[in-house]
N, C-alpha and C positions, 0 to 999 in steps of 0.2 A: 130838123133832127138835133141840131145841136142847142137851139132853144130848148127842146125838152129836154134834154141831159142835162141841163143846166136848171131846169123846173126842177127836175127830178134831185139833184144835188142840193137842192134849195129845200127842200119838201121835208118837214118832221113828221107827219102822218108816221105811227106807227111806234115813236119813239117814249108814250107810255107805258105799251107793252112791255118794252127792258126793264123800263125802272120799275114797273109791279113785278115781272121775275126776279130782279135783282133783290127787290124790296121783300119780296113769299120766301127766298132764300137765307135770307137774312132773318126774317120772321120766326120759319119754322128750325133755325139753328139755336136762336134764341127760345124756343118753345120747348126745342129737344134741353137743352140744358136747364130750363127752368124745374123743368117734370123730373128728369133724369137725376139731375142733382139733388132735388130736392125728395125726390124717394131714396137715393143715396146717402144723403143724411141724414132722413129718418130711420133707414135701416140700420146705420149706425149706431144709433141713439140708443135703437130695440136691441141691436148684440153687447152694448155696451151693459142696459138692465139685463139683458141673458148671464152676461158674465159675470155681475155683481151679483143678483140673487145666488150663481152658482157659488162662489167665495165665500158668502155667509150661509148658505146651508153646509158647506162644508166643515168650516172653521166650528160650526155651531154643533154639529155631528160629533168632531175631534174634542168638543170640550165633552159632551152628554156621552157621548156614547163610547168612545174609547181615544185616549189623548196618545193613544202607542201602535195604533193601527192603521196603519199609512202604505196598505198593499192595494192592491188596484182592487179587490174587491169588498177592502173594507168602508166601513160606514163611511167615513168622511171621503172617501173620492166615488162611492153611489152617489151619496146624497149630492156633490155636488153636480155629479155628472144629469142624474136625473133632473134636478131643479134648472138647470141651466138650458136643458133640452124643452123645458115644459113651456117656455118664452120662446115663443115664435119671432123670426125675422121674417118681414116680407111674408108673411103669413108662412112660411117653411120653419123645419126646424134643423138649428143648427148644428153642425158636428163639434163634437167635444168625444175625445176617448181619454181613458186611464192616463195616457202620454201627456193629458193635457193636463191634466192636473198634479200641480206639483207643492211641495214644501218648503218654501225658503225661511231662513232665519232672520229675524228680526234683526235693525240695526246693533241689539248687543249681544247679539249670537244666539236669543233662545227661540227653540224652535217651534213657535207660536201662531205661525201662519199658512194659509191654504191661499194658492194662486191659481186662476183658473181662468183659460183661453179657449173662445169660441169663435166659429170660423162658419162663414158660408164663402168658398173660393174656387176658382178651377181645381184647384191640386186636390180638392175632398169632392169636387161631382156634382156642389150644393151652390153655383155663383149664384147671385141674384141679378135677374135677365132686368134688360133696361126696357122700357119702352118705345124711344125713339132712337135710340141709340143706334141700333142696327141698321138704321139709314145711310148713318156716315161708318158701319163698320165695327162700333163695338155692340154687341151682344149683351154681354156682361160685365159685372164690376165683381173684386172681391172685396168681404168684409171682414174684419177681423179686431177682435176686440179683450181686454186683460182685463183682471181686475183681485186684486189681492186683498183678504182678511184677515185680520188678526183675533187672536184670545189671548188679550192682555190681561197681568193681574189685576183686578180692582179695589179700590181701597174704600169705596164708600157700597152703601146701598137703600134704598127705598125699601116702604113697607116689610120693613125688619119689626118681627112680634116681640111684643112686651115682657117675655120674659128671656132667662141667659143661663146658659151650662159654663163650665170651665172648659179651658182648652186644654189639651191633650198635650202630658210631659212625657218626659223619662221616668219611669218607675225606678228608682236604685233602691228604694227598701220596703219589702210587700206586705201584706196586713198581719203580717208575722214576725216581721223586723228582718227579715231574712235580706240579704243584699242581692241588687240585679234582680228582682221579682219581676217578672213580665207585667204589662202594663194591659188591663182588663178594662171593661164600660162600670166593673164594680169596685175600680181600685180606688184608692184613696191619694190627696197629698200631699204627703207626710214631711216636713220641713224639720218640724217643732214636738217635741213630746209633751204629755199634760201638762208639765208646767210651765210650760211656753220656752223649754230651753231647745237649742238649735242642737238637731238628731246627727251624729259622726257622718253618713254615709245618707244625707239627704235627698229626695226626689230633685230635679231640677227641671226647670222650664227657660226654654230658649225662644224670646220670643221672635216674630215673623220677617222682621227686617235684618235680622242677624243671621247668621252662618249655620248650621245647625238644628234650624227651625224644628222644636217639637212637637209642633201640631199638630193638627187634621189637615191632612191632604188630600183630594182626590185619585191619586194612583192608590193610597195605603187603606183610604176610607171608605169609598164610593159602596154604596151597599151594605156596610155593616148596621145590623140591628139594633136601634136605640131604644130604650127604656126609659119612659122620663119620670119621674115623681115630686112633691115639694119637698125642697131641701130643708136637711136638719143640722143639727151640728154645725163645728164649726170646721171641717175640713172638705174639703172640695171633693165632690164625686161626679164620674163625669154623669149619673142619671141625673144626679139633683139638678131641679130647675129653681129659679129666683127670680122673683117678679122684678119687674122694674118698671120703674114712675117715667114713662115717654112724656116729652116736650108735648104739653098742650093741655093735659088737664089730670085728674087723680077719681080714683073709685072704680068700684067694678064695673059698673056699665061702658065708662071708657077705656077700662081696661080689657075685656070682652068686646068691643068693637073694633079694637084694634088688632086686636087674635083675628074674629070675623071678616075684617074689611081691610082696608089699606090705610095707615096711617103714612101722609109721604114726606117727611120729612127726611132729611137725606142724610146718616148718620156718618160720620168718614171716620177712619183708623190712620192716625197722624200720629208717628215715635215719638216728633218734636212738642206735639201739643197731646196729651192723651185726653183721651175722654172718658168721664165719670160717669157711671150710673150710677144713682141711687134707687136704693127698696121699697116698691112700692107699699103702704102701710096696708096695715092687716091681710087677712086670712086670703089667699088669690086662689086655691087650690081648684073653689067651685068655677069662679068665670076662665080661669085655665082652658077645665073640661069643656067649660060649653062655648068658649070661643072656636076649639080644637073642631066639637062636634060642627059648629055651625058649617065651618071650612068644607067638612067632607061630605056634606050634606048638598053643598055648591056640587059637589063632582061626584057622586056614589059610586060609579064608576070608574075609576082611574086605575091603574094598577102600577103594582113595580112590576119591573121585564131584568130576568136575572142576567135573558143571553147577552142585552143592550149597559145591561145596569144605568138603566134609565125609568122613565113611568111615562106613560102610554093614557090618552085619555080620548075619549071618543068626544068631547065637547071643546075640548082649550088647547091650544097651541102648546103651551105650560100651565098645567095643572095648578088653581087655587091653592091646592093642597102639598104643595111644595113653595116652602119658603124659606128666608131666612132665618137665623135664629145668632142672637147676639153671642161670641165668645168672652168669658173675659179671663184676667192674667191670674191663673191660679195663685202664684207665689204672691202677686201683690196684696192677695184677699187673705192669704196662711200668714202674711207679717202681718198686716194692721189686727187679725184678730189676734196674735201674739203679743201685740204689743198695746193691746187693751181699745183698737180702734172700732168706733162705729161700725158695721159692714159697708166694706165700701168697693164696689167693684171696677176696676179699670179694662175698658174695650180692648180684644185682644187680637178678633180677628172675626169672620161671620160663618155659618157652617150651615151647608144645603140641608132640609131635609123634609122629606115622603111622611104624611101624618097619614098613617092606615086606620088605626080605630083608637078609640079609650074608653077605658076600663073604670064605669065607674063606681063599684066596688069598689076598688084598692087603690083609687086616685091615680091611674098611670097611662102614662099617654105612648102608645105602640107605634116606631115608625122607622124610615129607612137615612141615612146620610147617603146625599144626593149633591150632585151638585147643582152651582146656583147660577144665574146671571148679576153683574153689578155694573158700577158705574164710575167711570173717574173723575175723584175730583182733583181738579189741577191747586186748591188752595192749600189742599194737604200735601202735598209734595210728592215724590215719584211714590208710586202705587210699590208697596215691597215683594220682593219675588213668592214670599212665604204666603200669601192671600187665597184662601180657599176660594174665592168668588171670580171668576171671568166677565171681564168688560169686551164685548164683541163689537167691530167697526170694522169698519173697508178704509186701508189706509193708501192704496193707490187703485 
């Protein structure tokens, strides 16, 4: 008997069995956290694109569709709510309400940006369930994800068309010499009288990086109806349009291809360095019309939407038919023709707009001020607050 006890105490028979239990528990913890984890932070990944798409449809809402309606059931917290919902986690969709979407201000106070948080977690009803987890006890994990946009001003833009209106002053003297004349799309402006002498009580133009900004804004302008025609004279009107010789070559065909298509050169609005256009040579009135037409012919369809004051198009994300269109500085173009200069036009700022039809009878191009998207360029310096055009990004 006591030989076998001592057989027996001597005897490992059986002692692979532990180490493969030991070894399958060990196995399947590492199995649970591989899976586990690694659906855990892909679902991360997916709430983080749910929150980002959600921030730029927002932000993007706030510039197009209203930059002043920030109620839970205005355009920019649907748009983000919905587009954030439309990205599925873990194949579920995640909760976002009105709460979640919020408005902070920009580092220098202006109020430019859409935040917006998505959550699949116990406290919303929506966790996302693990697969091995429940083994050792946990069920589920929560996920939750930020992500914040901006509409910043922009000071550059692409596929900006060949030709340029004046920017928008202060009227002080109306086409009757009358003082304080309200300022109209058929006003004129008036500096200098025939003989080039400077008027008591003249128009003034403040331009975009200064205090005062005269221009086209989108809260004053978005929707109002343009009228375009080729300019005459020597006094700026905001229909009159003027061709201009874009970087790359001269003539109507390229000047009409450029109406038509995208030229992309990237034009910036810098105080410290201005930029010149010059006129492009002879008669542009015809490839105007037929670059204008070619555009809306891309989209026949499209419309403006008064409730949005935006355009709506069943083909494009944004409509062909909304583009940029060059401003430049009235006053600088009313002195050098006062003072016997060439026409010479200085960049002043860029201005959205909706090309509905033209008229080609009376040479005039029928359409809406819209707003635009642009782009920043860092070699121009800080983008000025005065900038009709919004540059859209996710800055966290």
């Amino acid at each position: 008997m006591r030989a076998h006890m001592h057989h027996l105490r001597r005897d490992e028979r059986g002692m692979s069995l532990v180490f493969v239990s030991v070894a399958f528990m060990a196995l399947l913890s590492a199995t649970t956290l591989a899976i586990d984890v690694g659906m855990f932070m892909n679902s991360r990944a997916q709430a983080q694109n749910a929150a980002d798409a959600g921030a730029l449809a927002g932000v993007t809402a706030l510039v197009f569709n209203s930059f002043t309606d920030r109620t839970s059931t205005g355009p920019a917290v649907m748009s983000a709510i919905n587009t954030a919902k439309a990205n599925s986690v873990a194949g579920a969709t995640v909760s976002v309400t009105p709460a979640d979407v919020t408005f902070p201000n920009d580092p220098s106070g202006q109020p430019n940006r859409v935040q917006v948080q998505v959550f699949r977690t116990a406290d919303r009803s929506n966790a996302v369930s693990t697969l091995m987890g429940g083994i050792f006890g946990v069920a589920t994990a929560d996920v939750i994800a930020t992500a914040t946009a901006e509409a910043s001003p922009a000071n550059a833009m692409t596929c900006v068309k060949p030709f340029m209106i004046p920017d928008k002053w202060k009227e002080n003297v109306d086409s009757k010499g009358n003082p304080d004349g309200p300022w109209t799309t058929n006003s004129n402006f008036d500096e200098f009288d025939n003989k080039g002498n400077p008027l008591p009580n003249a128009d003034v133009y403040i331009p975009a990086e200064q205090t005062g900004y005269t221009g086209y804004t989108t809260a004053n302008d978005a929707g109002t109806t343009l009228v375009l025609r080729a300019g005459t004279g020597n006094q700026p009107n905001p229909s009159f349009y003027y061709s201009w010789k874009m970087p790359g070559d001269t003539g109507g065909s390229f000047y009409r291809d450029n109406i038509a298509a995208c030229n992309t050169s990237v034009i910036s609005y810098d105080p410290n360095n201005p930029y010149y256009m010059t006129q492009e040579p002879g008669a542009m009135s015809g490839p105007t019309l037929q670059g204008i037409q070619d555009l809306i012919d891309q989209d026949p369809d499209a419309q403006w939407v008064d409730s949005c004051k935006c355009v709506k198009s069943p083909k494009f994300s944004i409509s062909p038919r909304v583009f940029p269109i060059p401003l430049f500085n009235p006053q600088y173009y009313a002195e050098g023709k006062a003072n016997g200069r060439v026409a010479s036009f200085e960049l002043a700022n860029f201005l959205g707009f909706f090309a509905q039809r033209v008229d080609n009878s009376n040479g005039q191009i029928y359409g809406i001020i819209t707003q635009i998207i642009g782009v920043v360029d860092k070699n121009a310096g800080p983008a000025p607050a005065g900038m009709f055009a919004r540059s859209i990004r996710l800055v966290q």
